[in-house]
C-alpha positions in Angstrom: -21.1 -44.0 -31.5 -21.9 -43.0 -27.8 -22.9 -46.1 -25.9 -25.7 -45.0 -23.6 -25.0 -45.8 -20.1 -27.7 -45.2 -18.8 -30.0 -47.3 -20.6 -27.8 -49.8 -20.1 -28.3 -49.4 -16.1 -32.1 -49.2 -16.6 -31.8 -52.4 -18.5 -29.9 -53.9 -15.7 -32.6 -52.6 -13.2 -35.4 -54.0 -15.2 -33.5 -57.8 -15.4 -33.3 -57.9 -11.7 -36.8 -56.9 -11.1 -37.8 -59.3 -13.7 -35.4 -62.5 -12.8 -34.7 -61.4 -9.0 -35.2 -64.9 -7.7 -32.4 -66.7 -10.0 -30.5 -63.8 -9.5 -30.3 -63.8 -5.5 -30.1 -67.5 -5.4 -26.7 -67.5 -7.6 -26.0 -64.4 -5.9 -26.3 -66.4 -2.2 -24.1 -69.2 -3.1 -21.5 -67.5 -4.8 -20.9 -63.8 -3.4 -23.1 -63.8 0.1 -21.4 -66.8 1.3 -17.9 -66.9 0.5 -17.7 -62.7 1.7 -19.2 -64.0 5.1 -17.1 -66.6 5.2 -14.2 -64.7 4.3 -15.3 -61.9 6.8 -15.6 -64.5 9.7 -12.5 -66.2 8.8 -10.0 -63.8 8.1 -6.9 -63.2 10.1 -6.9 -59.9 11.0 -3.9 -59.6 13.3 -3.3 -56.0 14.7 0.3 -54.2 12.6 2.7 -52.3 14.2 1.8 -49.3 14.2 3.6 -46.2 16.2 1.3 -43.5 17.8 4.2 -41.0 15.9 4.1 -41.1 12.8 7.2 -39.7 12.5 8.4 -42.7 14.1 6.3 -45.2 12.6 7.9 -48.6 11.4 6.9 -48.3 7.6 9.1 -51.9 7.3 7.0 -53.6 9.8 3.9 -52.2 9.0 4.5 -53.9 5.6 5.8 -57.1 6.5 2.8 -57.1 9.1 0.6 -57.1 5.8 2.6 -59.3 3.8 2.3 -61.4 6.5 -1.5 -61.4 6.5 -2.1 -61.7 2.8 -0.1 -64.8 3.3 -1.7 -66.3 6.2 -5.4 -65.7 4.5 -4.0 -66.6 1.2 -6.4 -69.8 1.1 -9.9 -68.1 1.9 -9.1 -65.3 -0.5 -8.6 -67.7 -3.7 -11.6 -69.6 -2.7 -13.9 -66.4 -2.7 -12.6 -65.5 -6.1 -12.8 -68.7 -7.4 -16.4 -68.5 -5.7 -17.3 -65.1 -7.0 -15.7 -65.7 -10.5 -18.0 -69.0 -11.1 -21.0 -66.9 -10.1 -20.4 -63.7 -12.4 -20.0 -66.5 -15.4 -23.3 -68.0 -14.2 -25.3 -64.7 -14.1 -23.4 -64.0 -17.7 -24.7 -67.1 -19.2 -28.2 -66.8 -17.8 -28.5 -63.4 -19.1 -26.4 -63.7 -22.6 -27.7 -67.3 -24.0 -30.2 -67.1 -26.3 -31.1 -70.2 -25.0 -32.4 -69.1 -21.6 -30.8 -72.3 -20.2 -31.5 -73.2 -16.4 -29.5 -72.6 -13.7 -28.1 -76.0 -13.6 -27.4 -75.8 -17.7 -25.8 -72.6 -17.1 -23.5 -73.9 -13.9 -22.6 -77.0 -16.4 -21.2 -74.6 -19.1 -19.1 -72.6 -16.8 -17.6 -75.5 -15.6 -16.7 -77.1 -18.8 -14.9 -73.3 -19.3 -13.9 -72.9 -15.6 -10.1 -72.9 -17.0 -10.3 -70.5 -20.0 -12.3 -68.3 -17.3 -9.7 -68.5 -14.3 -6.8 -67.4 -17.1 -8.6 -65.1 -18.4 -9.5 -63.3 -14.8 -5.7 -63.4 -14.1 -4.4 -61.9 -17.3 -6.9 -59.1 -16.8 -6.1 -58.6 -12.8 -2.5 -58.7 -14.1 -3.3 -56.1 -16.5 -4.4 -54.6 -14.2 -2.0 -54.8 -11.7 1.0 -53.9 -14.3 -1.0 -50.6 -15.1 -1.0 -49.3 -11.4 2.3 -50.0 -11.0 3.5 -48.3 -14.4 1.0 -45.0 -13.2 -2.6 -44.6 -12.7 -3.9 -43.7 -15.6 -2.6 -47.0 -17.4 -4.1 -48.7 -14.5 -7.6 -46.6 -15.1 -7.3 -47.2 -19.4 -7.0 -51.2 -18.8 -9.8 -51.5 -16.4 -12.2 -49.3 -19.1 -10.9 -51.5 -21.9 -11.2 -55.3 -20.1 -14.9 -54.0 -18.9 -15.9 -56.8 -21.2 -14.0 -59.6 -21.6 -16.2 -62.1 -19.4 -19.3 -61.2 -21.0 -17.7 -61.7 -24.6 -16.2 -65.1 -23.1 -19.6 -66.6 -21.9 -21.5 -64.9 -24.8 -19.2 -66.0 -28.1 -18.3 -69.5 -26.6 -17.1 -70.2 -30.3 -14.6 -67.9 -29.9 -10.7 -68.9 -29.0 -9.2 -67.4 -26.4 -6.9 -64.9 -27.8 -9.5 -64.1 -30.0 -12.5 -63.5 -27.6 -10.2 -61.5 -25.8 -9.7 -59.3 -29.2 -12.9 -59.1 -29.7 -13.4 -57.1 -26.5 -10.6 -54.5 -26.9 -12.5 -54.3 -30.2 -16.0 -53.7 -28.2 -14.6 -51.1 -26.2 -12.5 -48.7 -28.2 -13.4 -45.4 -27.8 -15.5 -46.1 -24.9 -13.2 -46.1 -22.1 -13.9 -43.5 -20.2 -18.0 -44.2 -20.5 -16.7 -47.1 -18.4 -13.9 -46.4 -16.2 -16.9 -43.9 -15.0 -19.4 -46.9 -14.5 -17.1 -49.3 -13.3 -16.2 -46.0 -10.2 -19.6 -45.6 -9.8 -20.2 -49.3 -8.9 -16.8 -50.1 -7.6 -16.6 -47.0 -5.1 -19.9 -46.9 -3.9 -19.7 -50.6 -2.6 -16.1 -49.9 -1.6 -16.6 -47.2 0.5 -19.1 -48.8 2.5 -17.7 -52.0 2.9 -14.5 -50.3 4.4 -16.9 -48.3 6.9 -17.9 -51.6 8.1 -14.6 -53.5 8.0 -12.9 -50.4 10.0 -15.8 -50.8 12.4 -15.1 -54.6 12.9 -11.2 -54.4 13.3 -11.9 -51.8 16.5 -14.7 -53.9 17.5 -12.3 -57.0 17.5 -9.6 -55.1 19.3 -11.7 -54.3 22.2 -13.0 -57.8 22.6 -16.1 -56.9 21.5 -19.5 -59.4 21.4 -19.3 -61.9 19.1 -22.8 -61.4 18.2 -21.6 -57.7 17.0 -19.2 -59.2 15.0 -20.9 -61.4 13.3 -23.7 -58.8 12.7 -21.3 -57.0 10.8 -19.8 -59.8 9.4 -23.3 -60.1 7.7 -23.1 -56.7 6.6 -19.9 -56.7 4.8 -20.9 -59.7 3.2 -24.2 -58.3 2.0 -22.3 -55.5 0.2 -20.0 -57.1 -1.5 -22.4 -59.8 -2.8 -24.8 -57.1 -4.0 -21.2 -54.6 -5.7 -20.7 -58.5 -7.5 -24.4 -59.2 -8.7 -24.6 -55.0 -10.0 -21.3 -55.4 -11.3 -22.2 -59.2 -13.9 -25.8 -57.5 -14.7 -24.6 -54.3 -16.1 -21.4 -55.7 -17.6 -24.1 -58.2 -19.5 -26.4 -55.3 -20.7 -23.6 -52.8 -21.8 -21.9 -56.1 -24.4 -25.4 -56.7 -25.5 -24.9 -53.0 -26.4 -21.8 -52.7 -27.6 -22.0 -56.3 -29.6 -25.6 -55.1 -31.5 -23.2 -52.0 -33.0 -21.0 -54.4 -34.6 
């Protein structure tokens, strides 16, 4: 059966208007925050790069990342770590039948933090393994781990390897329904997110005003906090789909 996407966006639209206070709260502590930290904090030293690029040091260009995922290695984990308690906080405020509070819900995640951290590697592994195999695995995985957080937070009852069964199960045969959605999201925010962080690298290499940089700071921030609260409501309305057809 054809899940309907969009229903399940206009359900996602209809949560935030109705719950939009909790929502930008947990949405402020755990994606604003950590992304302006991370955008005020990260090392962004300038690469080696050759005005030919027929000449251009391809070796030191990638050391010259290496060397800066290294350096920021720290502030990155703690945004995840950040961004992955929020997602499972949003989940469990919008998937327990309960309706617990805020404080109920942080409480659960906690008690799961560690199930939660494995399973957000496995799946970035998964990932990870597809792109370098070819793109298309990469594309299949991310349609087909679209939701294994929501079935985690949801289905507490459930092992691990078996929650993670469970939504394989969920979403056969609706992979490319959401490889679509998860572009549609992902992308968007991407794109302009990477406007705005091109715009602060020049701005930083001309010495520009602080004030300007931390303006745009904000605005990276912004965007990725709202890509993350888009991304846990509709991953929470499309299981509550998938899980009421079995």
């Amino acid at each position: 059966m054809r899940l309907d996407v969009a229903a399940a966006v206009r359900e996602a639209v209809s949560i935030w208007r109705r719950d939009r206070d909790v929502i930008v709260a947990v949405a402020g502590i755990f994606f604003f925050l950590p992304n302006l930290m991370l955008s005020l904090l990260l090392t962004m030293d300038s690469a080696p790069v050759s005005a030919d690029p027929a000449t251009a040091d391809n070796g030191a260009l990638v050391a010259a990342l290496q060397a800066q995922l290294i350096e920021n290695a720290p502030w990155l984990a703690v945004q995840a770590l950040a961004e992955l308690i929020g997602i499972a906080v949003l989940l469990a405020l919008l998937l327990d039948p309960a309706r617990p509070t805020v404080g109920a819900a942080l409480r659960s995640v906690f008690r799961r933090l560690p199930v939660l951290v494995v399973a957000m590697l496995l799946v970035n592994a998964a990932k990870l393994g597809g792109l370098l195999l070819l793109v298309l695995p990469a594309l299949y995985v991310i349609g087909r781990v679209f939701v294994v957080m929501p079935v985690l937070l949801a289905e507490p009852q459930r092992r691990f390897g078996d929650a993670m069964s469970r939504a394989l199960a969920l979403t056969r045969g609706h992979v490319l329904q959401l490889l679509s959605l998860s572009a549609l999201l992902y992308f968007g925010g991407q794109l302009i997110a990477l406007l705005l962080t091109s715009t602060a690298s020049a701005v930083s290499r001309s010495g520009g005003n602080p004030v300007t940089m931390a303006m745009l700071a904000t605005a990276i921030a912004f965007v990725g906090a709202a890509m993350s609260t888009a991304f846990a409501l509709v991953r929470a309305t499309v299981y509550r789909r998938l899980a009421s057809k079995g």
